[in-house]
C-alpha positions in Angstrom: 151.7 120.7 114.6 151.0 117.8 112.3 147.5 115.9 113.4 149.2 112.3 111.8 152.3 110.6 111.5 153.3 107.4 110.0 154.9 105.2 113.0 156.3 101.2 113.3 154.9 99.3 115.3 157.6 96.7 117.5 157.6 94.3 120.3 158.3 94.6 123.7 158.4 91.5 125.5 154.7 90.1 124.9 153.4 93.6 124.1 153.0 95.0 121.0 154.0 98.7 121.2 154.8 102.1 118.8 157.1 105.0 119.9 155.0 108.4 120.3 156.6 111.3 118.4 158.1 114.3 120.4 155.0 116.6 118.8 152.4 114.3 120.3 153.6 113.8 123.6 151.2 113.0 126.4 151.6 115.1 129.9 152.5 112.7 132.6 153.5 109.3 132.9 150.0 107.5 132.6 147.5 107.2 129.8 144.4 105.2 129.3 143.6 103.0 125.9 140.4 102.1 124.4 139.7 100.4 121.0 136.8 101.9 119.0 135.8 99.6 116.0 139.7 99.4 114.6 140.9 102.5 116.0 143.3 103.0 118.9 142.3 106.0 121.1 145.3 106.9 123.5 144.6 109.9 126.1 146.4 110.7 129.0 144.9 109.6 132.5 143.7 112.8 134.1 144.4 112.6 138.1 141.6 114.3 139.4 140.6 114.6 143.1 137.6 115.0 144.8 137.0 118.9 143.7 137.1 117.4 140.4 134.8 114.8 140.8 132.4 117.0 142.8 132.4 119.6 140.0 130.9 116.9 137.8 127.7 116.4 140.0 124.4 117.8 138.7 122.8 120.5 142.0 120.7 118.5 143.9 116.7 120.2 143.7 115.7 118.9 147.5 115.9 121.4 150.7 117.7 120.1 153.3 116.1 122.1 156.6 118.5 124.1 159.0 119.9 122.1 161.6 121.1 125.0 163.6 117.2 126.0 163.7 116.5 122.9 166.1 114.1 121.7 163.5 115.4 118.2 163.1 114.7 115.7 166.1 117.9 114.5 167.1 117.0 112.5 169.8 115.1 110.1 167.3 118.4 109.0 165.8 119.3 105.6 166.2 123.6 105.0 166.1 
């Protein structure tokens, strides 16, 4: 696979666009664009759910006590 191609730029409507080549086709049928200094960086938006997002938490270091050990006084709790 070639890592750069030469593509035209056109119009579309107000928007200024470029046709992605067959070998650099994105997976799905959204992608997310950022400019870095004159660069165009085009990656494809990554659905992830809340396993995802939960995977990319750092372990919390606190000890939560047992509640089944009748340590925590519930009857304190305001609703």
């Amino acid at each position: 696979m070639q890592s750069e191609r030469h593509v035209r730029l056109f119009r579309n409507g107000r928007n200024q666009a470029l046709r992605i080549p067959r070998e650099f086709e994105l997976d799905g049928d959204e992608a997310i664009v950022r400019k870095e200094g004159d660069r165009l960086i085009v990656e494809p938006a990554r659905k992830g759910g809340l396993i995802a997002l939960l995977a990319t938490l750092q372990p919390l270091d606190e000890i939560f006590p047992d509640v089944d050990a009748g340590l925590l006084p519930l009857d304190d709790i305001d609703l």
